[in-house]
C-alpha positions as CSV (number, residue, x, y, z in Angstrom):
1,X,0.0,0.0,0.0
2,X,1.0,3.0,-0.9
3,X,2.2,5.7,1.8
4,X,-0.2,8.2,0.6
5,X,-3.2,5.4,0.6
6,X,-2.1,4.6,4.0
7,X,-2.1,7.5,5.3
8,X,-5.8,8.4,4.1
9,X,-6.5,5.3,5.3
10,X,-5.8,6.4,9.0
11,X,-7.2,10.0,8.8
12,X,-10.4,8.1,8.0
13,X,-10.5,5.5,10.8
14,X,-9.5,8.5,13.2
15,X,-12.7,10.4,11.9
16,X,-14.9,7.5,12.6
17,X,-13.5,6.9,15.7
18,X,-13.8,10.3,16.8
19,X,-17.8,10.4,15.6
20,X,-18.3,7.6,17.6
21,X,-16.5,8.9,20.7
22,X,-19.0,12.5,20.3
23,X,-21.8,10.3,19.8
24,X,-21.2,8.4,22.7
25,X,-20.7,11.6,24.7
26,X,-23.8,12.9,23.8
27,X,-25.9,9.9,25.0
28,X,-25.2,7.0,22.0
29,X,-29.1,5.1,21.9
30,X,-30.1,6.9,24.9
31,X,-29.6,10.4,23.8
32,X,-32.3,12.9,23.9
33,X,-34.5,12.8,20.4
34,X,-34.3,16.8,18.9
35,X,-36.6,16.8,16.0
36,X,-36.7,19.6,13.0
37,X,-40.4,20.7,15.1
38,X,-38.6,24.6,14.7
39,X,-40.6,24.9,11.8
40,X,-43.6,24.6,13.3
41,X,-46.1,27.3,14.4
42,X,-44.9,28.0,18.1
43,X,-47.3,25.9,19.8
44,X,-47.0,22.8,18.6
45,X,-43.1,23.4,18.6
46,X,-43.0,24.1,22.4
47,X,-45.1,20.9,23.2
48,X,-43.7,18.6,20.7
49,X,-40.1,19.8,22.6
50,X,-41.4,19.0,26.2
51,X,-42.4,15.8,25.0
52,X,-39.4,14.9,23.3
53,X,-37.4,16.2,27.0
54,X,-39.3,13.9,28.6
55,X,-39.3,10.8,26.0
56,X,-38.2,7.4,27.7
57,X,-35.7,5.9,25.1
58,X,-36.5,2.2,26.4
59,X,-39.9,2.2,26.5
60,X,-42.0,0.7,22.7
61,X,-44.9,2.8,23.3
62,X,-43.2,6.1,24.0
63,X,-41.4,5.6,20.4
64,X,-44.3,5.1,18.7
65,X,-46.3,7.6,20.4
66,X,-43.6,9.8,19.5
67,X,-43.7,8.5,16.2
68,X,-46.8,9.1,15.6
69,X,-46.9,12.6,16.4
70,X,-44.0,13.2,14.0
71,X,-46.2,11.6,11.5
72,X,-48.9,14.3,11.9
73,X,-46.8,16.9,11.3
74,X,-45.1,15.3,8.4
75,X,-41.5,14.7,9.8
76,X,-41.7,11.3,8.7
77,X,-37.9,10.5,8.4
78,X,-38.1,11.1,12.2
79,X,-41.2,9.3,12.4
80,X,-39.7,6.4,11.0
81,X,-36.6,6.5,13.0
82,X,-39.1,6.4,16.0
83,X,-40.7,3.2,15.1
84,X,-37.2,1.3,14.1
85,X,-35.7,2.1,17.0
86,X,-39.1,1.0,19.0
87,X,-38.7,-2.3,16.7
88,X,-35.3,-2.8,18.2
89,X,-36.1,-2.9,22.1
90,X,-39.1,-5.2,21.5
91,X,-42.2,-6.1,18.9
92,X,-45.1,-4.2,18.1
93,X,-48.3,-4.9,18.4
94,X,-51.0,-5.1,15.8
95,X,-51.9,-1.1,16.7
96,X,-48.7,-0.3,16.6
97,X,-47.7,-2.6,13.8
98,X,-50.7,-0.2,12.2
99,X,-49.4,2.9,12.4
100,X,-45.7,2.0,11.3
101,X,-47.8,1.3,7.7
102,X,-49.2,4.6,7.8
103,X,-45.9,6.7,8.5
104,X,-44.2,4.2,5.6
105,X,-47.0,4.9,3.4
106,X,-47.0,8.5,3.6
107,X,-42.8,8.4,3.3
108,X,-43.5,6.9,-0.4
109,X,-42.1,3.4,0.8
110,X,-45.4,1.5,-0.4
111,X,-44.4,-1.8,-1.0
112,X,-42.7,-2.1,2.9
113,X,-46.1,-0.3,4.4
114,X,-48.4,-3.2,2.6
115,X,-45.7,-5.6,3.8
116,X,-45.6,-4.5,7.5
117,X,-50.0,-3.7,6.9
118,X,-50.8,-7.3,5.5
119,X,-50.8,-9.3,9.3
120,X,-52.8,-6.1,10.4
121,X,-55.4,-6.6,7.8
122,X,-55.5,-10.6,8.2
123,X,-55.9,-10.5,11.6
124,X,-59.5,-10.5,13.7
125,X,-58.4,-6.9,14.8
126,X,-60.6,-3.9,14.8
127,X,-58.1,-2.0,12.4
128,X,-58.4,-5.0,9.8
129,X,-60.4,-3.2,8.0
130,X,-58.7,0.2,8.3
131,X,-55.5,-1.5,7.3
132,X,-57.3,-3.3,3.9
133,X,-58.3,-0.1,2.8
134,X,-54.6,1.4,3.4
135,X,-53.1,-1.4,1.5
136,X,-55.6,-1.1,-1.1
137,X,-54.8,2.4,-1.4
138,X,-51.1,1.9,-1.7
139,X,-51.5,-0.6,-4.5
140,X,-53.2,2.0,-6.3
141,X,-50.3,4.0,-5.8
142,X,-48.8,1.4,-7.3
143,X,-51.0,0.9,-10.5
144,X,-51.9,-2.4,-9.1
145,X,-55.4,-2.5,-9.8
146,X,-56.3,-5.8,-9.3
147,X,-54.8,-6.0,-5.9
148,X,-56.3,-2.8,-5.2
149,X,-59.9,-4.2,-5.6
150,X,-59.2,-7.6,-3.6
151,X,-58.5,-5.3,-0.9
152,X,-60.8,-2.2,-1.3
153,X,-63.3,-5.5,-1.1
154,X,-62.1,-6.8,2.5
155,X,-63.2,-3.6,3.8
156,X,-66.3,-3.1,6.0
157,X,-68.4,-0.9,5.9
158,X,-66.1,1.9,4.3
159,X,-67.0,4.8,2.3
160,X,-63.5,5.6,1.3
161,X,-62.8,1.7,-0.4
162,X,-66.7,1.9,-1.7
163,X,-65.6,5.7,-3.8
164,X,-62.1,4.1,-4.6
165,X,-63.5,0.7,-5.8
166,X,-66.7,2.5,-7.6
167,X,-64.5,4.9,-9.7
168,X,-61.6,1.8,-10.4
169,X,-65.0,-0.2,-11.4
170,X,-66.7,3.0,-13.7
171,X,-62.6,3.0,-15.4
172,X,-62.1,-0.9,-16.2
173,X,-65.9,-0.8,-17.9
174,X,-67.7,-2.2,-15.0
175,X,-69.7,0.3,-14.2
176,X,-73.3,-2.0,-13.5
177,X,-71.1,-3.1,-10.1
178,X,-70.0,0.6,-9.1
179,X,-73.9,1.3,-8.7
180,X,-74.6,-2.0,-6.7
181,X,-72.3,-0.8,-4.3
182,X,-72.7,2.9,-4.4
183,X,-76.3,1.7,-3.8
184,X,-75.3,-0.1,-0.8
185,X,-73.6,3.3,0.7
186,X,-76.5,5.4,-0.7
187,X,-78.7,3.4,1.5
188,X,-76.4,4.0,4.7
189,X,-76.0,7.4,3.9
190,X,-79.4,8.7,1.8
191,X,-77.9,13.3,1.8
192,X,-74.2,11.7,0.2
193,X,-73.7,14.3,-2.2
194,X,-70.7,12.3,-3.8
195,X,-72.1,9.3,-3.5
196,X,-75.2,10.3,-5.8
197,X,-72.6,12.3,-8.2
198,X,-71.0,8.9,-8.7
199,X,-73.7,6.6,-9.5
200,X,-74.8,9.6,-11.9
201,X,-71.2,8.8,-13.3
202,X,-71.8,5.4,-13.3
203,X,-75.4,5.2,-15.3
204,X,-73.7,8.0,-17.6
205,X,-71.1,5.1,-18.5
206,X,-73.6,2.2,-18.9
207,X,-76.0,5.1,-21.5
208,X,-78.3,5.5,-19.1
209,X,-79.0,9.1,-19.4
210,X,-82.4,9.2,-17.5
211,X,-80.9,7.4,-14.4
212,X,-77.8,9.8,-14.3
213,X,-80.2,12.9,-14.8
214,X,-81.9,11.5,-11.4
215,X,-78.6,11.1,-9.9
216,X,-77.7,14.3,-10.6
217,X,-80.4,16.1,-9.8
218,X,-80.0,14.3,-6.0
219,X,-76.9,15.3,-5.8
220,X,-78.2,18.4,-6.0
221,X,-80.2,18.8,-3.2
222,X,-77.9,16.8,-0.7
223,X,-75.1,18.3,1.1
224,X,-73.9,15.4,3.7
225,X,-69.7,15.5,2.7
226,X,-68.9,11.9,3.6
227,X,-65.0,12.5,5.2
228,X,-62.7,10.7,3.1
229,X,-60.0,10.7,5.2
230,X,-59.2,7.2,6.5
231,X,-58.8,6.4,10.4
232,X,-55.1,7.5,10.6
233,X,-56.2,11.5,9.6
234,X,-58.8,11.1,12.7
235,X,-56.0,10.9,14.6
236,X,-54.3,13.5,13.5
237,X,-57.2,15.7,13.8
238,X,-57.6,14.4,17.6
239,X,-53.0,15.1,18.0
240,X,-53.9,18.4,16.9
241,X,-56.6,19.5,18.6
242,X,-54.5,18.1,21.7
243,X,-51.7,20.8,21.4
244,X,-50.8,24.2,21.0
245,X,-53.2,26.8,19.8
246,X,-56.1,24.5,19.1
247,X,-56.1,23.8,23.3
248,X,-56.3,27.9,23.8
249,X,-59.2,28.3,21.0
250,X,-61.1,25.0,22.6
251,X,-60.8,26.9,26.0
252,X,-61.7,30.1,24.4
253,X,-64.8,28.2,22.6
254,X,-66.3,26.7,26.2
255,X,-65.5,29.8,28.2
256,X,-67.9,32.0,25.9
257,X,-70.1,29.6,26.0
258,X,-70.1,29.7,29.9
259,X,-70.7,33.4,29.8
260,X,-66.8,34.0,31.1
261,X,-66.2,36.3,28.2
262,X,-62.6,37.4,30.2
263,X,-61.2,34.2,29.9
264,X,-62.6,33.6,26.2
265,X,-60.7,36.7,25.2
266,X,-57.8,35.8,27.3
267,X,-57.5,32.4,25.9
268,X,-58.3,33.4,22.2
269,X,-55.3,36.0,22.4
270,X,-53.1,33.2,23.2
271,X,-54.4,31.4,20.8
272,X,-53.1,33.4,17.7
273,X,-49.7,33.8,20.3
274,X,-49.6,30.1,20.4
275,X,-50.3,29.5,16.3
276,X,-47.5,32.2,15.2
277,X,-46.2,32.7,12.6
278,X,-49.4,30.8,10.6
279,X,-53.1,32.0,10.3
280,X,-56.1,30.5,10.5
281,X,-59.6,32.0,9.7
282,X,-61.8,30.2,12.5
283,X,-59.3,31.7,14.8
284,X,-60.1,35.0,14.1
285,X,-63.9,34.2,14.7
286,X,-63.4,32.9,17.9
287,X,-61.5,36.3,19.0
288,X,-64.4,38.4,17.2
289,X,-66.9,36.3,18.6
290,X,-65.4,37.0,21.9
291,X,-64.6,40.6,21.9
292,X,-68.2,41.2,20.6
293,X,-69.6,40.0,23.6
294,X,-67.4,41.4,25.8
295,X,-68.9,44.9,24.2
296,X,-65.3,45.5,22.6
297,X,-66.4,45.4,19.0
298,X,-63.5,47.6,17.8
299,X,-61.3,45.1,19.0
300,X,-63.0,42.2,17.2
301,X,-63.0,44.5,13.7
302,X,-59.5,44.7,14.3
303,X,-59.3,40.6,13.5
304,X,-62.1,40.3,11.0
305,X,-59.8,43.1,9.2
306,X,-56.7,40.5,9.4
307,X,-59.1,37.7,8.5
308,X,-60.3,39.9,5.4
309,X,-56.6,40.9,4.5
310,X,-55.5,36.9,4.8
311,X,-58.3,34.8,3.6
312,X,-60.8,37.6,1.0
313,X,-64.0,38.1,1.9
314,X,-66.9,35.6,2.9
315,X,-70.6,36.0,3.9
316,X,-70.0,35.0,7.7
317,X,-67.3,37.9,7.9
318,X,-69.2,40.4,6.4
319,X,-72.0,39.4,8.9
320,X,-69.8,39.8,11.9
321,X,-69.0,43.0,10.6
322,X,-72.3,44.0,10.6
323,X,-72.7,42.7,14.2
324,X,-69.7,44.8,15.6
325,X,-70.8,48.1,13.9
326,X,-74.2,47.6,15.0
327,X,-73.4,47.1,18.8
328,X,-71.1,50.6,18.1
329,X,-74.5,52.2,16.7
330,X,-73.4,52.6,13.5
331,X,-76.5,51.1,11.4
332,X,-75.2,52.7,8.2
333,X,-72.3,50.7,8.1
334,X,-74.3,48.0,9.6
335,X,-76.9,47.7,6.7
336,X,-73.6,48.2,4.1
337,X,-71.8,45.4,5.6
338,X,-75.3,42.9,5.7
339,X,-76.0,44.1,2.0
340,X,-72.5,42.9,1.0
341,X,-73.1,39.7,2.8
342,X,-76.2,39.1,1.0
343,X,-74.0,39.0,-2.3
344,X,-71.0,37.0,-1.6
345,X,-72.7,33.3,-2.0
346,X,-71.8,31.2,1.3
347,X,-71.4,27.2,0.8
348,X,-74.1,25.0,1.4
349,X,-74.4,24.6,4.6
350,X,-73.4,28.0,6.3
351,X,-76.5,30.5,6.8
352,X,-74.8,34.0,6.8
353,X,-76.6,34.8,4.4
354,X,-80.0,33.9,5.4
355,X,-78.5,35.5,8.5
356,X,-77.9,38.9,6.3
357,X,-81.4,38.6,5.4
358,X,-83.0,38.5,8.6
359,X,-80.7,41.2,10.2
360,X,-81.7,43.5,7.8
361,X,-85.3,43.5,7.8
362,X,-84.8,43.7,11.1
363,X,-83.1,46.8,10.6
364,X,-85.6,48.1,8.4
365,X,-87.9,47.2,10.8
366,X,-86.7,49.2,13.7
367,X,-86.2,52.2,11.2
368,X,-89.8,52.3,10.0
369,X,-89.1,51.1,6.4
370,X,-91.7,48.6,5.9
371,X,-91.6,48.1,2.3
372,X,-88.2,46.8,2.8
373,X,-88.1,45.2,5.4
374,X,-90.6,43.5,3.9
375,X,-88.5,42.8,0.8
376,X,-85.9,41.3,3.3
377,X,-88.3,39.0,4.5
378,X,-88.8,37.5,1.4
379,X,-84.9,37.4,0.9
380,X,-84.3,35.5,4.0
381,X,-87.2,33.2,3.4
382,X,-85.5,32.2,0.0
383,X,-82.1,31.7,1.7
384,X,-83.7,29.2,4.1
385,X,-85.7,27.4,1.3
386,X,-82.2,27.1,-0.4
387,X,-80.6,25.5,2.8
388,X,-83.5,23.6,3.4
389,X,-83.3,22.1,0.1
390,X,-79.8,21.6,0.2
391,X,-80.1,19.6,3.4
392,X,-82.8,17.0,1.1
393,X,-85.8,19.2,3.2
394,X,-87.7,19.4,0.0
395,X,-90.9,20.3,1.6
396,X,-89.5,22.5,3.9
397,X,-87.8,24.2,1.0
398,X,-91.1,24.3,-1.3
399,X,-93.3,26.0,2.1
400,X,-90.5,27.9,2.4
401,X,-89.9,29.2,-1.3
402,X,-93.7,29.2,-1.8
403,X,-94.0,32.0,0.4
404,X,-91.1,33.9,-0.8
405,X,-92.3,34.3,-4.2
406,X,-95.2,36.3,-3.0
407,X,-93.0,39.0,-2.4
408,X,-90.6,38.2,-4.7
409,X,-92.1,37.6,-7.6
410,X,-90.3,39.9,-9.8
411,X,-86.9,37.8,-8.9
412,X,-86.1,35.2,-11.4
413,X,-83.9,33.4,-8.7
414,X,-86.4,32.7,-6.5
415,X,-88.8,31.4,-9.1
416,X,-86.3,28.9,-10.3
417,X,-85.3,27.8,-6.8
418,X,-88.9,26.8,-6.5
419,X,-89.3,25.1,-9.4
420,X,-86.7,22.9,-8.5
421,X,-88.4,22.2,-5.1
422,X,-91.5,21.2,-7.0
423,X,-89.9,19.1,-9.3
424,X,-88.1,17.2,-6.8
425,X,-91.6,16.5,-5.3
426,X,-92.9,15.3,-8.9
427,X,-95.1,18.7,-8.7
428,X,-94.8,18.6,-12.6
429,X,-97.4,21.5,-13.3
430,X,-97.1,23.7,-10.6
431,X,-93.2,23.5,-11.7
432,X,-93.6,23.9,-15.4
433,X,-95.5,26.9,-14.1
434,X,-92.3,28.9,-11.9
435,X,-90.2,27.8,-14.5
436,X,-91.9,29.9,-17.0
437,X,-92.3,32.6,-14.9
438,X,-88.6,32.6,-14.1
439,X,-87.7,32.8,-18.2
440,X,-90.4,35.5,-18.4
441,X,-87.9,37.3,-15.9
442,X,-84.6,36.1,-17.2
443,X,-85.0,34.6,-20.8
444,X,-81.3,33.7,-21.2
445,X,-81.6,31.3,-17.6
446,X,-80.1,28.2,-18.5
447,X,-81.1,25.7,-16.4
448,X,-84.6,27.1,-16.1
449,X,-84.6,26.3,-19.4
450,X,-83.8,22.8,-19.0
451,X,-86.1,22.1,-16.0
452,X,-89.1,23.2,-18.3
453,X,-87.8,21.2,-21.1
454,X,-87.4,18.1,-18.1
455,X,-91.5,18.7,-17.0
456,X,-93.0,19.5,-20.0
């Protein structure tokens, strides 16, 4: 050997040697796990760090709790390390064994997760099924359709594996067994939107255009969002909630709803102290909420202005708004901030502006304006007929829109929206009737035009 190699040679072995003589000085297998958790909002950086000061480096179930809470937040090389290292003081069981597969599956290393998944999903365990559908979904990570299906099928129960297996069946021409099946989930849960949407998809692929026109139009007037998270997302939901700023806003949430609005302002102010350098919008209604009925409603503008700056605005926001200008006796600001709410469309479910509606004609009300107030009415009648009918209330809706359009009845909006309740009730004159009157108001309406063309 050369005296250059040789030399090289022993440089090296001095460097290893001294790595190994800092790494047993600072603790070798037992040291103290530091994670990357400084990118985290502050919160859930100073707990994650008092857990990891406290973490017992013998113990299986402290490394794969740890584990697992590195796996929420997406660390998952350190999530990983957790559970080898919890492999190599003792075994795991099935639970355990469980949530290795998830953190291996959401590192990308699919073919280990279904490896370390398949006793899991064979066993008699109550995660069997959870742990089918994961594998499942990793083969069709994998473009292994076929296994995908022989697990998505072991499943019980599941509304994920029923969507998954439904849209592999509607691809590979097979679409008469998607709607078995997404009958099967239709009948456990009747207001699916999605579930409705795909059988539509599923008679649209079979040529049966009347069937997926019925489908459609019940997805339509259903607005239950089946979660498609599997188990292992619960769970991070429930990690979450258990940390940081989510514990302040929770304590925040039940204070107000105590009547303690001292510590609901407290807490919510530690909150957003707790969740720097991030935002979040429900935050910022928490801490409105709170300053409003603590009779501080400058303060609460203050964070429905950073929620407008962050997020645009919504209905709900401009509905606060109106609240905190009100309770400062400002109603002309109050009216301009419920009129804009009116306008900017909500989502299904949310009422603000229904809410916006009612608020006004109060306001009209209380100002002598009955002709408006009046007209208000009517608005917030129509807003509740649409929320009634997208919670599958049909006759709730069609009371509700019935009465609307007799002070309405120059808005082409609110004759549509009861056409569609009557037509949903298989009223087929007295729909073919509103849905004339609505092109009378707004020729160019779309699907006005093809509701009449559906009950004529």
């Amino acid at each position: 050997m050369r005296r250059r190699q040789f030399f090289l040679l022993m440089v090296i072995v001095v460097e290893i040697v001294l790595i190994g003589i800092r790494y047993q000085q600072n603790g070798g297998m037992k040291a103290r796990v530091v994670s990357r958790v400084n990118k985290l909002e502050s919160g859930f950086r100073d707990d994650v760090r008092r857990i990891e000061a406290n973490h017992d480096v013998n113990s299986v179930s402290a490394w794969v709790e740890l584990g697992e809470i590195y796996t929420t937040f997406a660390l998952m090389p350190e999530a990983e390390y957790c559970y080898r290292r919890a492999l190599k003081i003792g075994q795991l069981d099935l639970t355990q064994q469980f949530k290795f597969g998830i953190c291996l599956s959401r590192r990308g290393k699919l073919e280990k997760a279904i490896k370390v998944l398949m006793p899991v999903g064979a066993a008699g365990h109550e995660l069997a099924s959870h742990a089918n559908l994961q594998i499942g979904l990793d083969y069709l990570r994998l473009d292994d359709r076929r296994n995908a299906e022989i697990f998505f099928r072991k499943t019980v129960n599941d509304e994920i594996a029923d969507f998954a297996l439904s849209r592999l069946l509607i691809r590979d021409d097979r679409a008469q067994e998607a709607v078995k099946i997404l009958d099967a989930l239709i009948a456990r849960s009747p207001n699916s939107m999605r579930a409705h949407q795909m059988q539509g998809w599923a008679y649209e692929k079979l040529g049966n255009q009347e069937a997926a026109r019925a489908c459609f139009d019940r997805s339509m007037h259903t607005s239950e969002m089946i979660t498609i998270h599997p188990i292992s997302r619960e769970w991070d939901v429930e990690t979450v909630n258990n940390m940081g700023a989510a514990v302040a806003l929770t304590a925040s949430t039940e204070a107000l709803e105590a009547g303690d609005t001292k510590t609901a302002t407290e807490q919510a102010v530690e909150s957003f102290r707790l969740m720097n350098p991030l935002w979040r919008p429900a935050y910022a209604i928490q801490a409105c909420l709170s300053y409003l009925e603590a009779g501080q409603p400058d303060v609460a503008l203050r964070y429905l202005k950073r929620w407008l700056i962050h997020d645009g605005e919504s209905a709900y926001l401009w509905e606060l708004v109106g609240d905190c200008f009100l309770v400062k006796g400002d109603e002309a600001k109050a009216e301009a901030a419920w009129l804009r709410g009116q306008t900017v469309r909500a989502s299904k479910t949310v009422q603000a502006n229904a809410e916006c509606c009612r608020k006004l004609a109060d306001l009209y009300v209380g100002q002598g304006d009955e002709m408006r107030a009046e007209r208000y009415r009517g608005y917030h009648l129509y807003e509740s007929g649409r929320l009634q009918w997208r919670d599958n209330k049909i006759r709730e809706a069609n009371e509700q829109l019935s009465e609307a359009v007799k002070i309405l009845d120059d808005d082409a909006l609110v004759w549509f929206a009861l056409a569609e309740a009557q037509r949903a009730l298989n009223d087929r004159t007295r729909a073919k009737e509103s849905y004339s009157r609505c092109l009378e108001l707004d020729p160019h309406h779309g699907r006005a035009l093809v509701g009449l063309g559906l009950v004529q």
